[in-house]
C-alpha positions in Angstrom: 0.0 0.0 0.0 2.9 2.3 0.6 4.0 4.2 -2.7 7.9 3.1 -1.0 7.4 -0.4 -1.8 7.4 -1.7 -5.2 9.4 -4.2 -6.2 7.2 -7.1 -7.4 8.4 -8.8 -10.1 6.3 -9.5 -13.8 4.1 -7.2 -15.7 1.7 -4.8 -14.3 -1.9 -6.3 -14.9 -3.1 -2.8 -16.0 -0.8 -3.1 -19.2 -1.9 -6.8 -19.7 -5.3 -5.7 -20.2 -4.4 -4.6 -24.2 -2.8 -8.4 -24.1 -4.9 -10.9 -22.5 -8.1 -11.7 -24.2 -11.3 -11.9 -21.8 -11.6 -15.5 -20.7 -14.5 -17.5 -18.9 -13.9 -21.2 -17.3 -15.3 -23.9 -18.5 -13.2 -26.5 -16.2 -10.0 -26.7 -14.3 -6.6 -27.9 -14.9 -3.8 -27.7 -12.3 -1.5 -24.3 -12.5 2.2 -24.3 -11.9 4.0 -23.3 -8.4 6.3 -20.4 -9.4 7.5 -19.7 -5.9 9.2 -22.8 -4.6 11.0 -20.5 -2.0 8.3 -19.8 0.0 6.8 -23.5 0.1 7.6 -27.0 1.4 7.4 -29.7 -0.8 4.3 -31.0 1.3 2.7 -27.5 0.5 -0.5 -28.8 -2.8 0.0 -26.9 -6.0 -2.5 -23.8 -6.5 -6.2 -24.8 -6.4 -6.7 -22.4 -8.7 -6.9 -22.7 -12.4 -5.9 -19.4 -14.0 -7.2 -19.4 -17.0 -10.4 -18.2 -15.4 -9.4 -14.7 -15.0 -11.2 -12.9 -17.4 -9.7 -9.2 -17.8 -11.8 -6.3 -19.4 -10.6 -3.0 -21.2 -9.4 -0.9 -17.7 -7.5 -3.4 -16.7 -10.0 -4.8 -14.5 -10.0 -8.7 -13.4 -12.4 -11.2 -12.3 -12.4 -15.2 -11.3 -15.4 -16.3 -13.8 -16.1 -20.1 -13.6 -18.6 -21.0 -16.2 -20.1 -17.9 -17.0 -20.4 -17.2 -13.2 -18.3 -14.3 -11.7 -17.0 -15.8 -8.4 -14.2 -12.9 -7.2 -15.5 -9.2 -5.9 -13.6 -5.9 -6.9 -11.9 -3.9 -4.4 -9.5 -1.2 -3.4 -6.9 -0.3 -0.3 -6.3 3.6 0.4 -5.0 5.9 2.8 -4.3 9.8 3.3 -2.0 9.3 0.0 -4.9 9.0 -1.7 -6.3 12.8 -0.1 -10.7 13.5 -0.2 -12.5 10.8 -1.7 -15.9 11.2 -3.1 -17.3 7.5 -1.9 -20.6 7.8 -4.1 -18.9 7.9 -7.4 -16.3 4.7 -6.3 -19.2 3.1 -5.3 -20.9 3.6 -8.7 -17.6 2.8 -10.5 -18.2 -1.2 -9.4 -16.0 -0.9 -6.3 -17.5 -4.0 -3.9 -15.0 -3.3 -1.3 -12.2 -1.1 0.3 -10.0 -1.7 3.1 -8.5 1.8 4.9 -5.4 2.4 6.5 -6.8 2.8 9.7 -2.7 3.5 11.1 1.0 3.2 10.5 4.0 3.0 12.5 7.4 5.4 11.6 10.1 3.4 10.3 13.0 5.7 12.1 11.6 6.6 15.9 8.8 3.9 15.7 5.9 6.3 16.8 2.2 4.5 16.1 0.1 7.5 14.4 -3.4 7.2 13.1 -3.9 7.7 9.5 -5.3 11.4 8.7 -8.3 10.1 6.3 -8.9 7.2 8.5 -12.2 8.5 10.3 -13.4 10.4 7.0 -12.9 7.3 4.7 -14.5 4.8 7.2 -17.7 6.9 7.4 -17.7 7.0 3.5 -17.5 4.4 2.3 -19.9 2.6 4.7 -22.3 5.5 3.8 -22.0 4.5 0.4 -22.7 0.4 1.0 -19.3 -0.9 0.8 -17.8 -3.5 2.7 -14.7 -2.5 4.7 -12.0 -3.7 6.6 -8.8 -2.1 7.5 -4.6 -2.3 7.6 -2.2 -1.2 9.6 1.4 0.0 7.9 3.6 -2.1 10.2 7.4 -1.2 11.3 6.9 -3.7 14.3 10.6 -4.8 15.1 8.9 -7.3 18.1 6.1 -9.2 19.0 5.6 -6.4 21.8 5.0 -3.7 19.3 3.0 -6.3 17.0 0.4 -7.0 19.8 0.8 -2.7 20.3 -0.1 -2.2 16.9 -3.3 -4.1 17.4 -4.5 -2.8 20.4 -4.0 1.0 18.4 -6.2 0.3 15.9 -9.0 -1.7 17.8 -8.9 1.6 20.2 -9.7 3.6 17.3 -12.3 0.9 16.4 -14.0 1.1 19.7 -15.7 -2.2 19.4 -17.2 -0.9 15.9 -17.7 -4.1 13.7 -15.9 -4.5 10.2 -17.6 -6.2 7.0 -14.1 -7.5 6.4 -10.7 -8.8 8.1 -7.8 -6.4 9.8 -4.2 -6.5 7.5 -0.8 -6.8 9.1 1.3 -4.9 6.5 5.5 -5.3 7.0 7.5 -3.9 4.3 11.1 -2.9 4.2 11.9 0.5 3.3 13.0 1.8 0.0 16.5 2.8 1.3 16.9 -0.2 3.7 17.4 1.8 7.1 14.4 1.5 8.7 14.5 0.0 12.3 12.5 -3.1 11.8 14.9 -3.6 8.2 17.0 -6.0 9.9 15.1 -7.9 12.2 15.3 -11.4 12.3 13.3 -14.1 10.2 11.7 -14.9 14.3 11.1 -11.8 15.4 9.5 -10.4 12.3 7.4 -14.1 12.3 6.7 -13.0 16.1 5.5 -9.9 15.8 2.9 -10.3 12.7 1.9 -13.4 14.9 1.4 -11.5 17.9 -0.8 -8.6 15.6 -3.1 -11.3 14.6 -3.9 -12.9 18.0 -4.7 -9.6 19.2 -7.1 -9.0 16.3 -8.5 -12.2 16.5 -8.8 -12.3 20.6 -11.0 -9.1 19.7 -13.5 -11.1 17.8 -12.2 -9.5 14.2 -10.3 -11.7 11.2 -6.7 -11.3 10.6 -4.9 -11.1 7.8 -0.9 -11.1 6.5 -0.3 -9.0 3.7 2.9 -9.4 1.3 4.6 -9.8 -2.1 6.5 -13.1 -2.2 9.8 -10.8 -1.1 7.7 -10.1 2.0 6.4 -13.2 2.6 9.9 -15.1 2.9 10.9 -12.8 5.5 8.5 -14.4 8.2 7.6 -18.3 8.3 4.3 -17.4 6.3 3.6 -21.0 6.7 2.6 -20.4 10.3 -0.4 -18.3 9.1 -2.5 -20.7 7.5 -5.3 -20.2 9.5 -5.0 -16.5 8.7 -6.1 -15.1 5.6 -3.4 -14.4 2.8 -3.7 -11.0 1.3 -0.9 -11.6 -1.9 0.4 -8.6 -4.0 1.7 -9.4 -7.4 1.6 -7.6 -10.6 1.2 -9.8 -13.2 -0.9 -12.3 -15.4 -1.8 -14.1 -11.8 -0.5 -15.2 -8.8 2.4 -17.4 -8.8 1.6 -18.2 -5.0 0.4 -21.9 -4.3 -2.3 -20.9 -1.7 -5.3 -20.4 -1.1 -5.8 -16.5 -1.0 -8.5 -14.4 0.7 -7.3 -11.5 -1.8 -5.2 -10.7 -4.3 -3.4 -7.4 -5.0 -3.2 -7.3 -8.5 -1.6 -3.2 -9.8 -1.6 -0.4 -8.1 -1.8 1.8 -10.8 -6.0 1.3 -11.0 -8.4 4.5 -12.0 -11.3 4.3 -10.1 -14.0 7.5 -9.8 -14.2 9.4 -7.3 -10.4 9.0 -6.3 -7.9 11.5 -7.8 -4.7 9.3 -8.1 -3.8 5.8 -8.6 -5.0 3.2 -6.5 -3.8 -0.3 -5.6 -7.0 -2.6 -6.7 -7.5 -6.9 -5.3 -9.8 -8.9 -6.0 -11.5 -11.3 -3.2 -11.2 -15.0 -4.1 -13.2 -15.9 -0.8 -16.1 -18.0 -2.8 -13.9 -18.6 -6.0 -12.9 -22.6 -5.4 -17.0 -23.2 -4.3 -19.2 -25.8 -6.1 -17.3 -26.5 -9.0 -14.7 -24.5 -8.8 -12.9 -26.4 -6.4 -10.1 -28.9 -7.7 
């Protein structure tokens, strides 16, 4: 979500669009584990079969399993993104949003609440979208995990969300962040100790990540956790099963005046006969 971030590899889906011919599934075949690094051999092949995205002229994706459209369209934003006018992203076939509801400094590790937090929460459940939130992580232990937690569900105040709360950990773009350098256990340790907290509150967790950022913790630890994966191109080359997937960040949605990172839900994608 951070415009510091971006160093997925592959195309960016928005530029695949003029590429990649609209496709519907009519049946499943078994897709190919690109990212051997961050899986055991015991660890099934994606579920998924990939030729059932189906891409339109913005650059725009869906999971369509014969005929049937089984993903939702969403967006993540923060105060990068300044006002936004929630009616018009609403009418621009935006199912969901999640909101940076805080983040944590990467030098002096002060937590601070995102300045649009409040203003986007209220809009965009006044315009019938589902929300959930993140929480720009810089957690260099599971002390300031579990403190990261507790910040936002103060801010929640027992408030109940459509949708899960992100743990997002990224590195920064120079390297000298405080929580750069922290070990594969302590990083592992902290997102854990985020997630309990969430989940002791009676909300969903979930770990965001590219693959970079997913080999820096023992992701397979979080299976009972939601995977949020970011990866710009054709699909995901991650062999899970994922609650969303991050697909450009680059999207042009109404009502928002830059670019906007855009996922789409696979929650209800492997049901009925979608399921290998």
């Amino acid at each position: 979500m951070e415009r510091m971030r971006r160093t997925v590899s592959g195309l960016v889906a928005i530029a695949l669009a003029a590429v990649l011919p609209l496709a519907a599934c009519w049946g499943r075949t078994e897709s190919t584990d690109r990212s051997p690094h961050l899986v055991s051999d015991s660890i099934a092949r994606s579920p998924y079969d990939w030729s059932c995205l189906a891409w339109d002229e913005r650059g725009r994706v869906s999971y369509v399993v014969d005929g049937t459209v089984r993903s939702r369209t969403g967006i993540d934003v923060s105060e990068h993104q300044g006002t936004i006018d929630w009616q018009a992203v609403a009418g621009d076939g935006i199912d969901f949003c999640y909101i940076r509801a805080a983040w944590r400094g990467s030098t002096e590790g002060a937590l601070y609440e995102d300045e649009q937090f409040r203003a986007n929460l209220e809009g965009a459940r006044t315009a019938g979208l589902d929300v959930g939130l993140y929480v720009f992580s810089q957690a260099a232990t599971a002390e300031e995990g579990r403190e990261e937690a507790e910040f936002v569900l103060a801010l929640l105040g027992g408030e109940s969300l459509d949708l899960p709360i992100a743990f997002d950990h990224e590195l920064t773009s120079d390297r000298s962040g405080r929580a750069d350098n922290i070990s594969h256990d302590e990083l592992t340790a902290a997102a854990h100790a985020f997630c309990d907290t969430v989940e002791a509150a009676g909300y969903e967790a979930l770990i965001y990540g590219n693959s970079h950022e997913y080999a820096r913790l023992d992701i397979l630890s979080f299976g009972r956790h939601g995977y949020w994966f970011a990866e710009y191109d054709e699909a995901p080359s991650i062999p899970f099963e994922l609650y969303l997937w991050q697909y450009t960040h680059q999207g042009s949605v109404a009502g928002i005046g830059t670019g906007v990172d855009m996922s789409i839900e696979l929650v209800h994608a492997l049901d009925g006969e979608g399921r290998r």
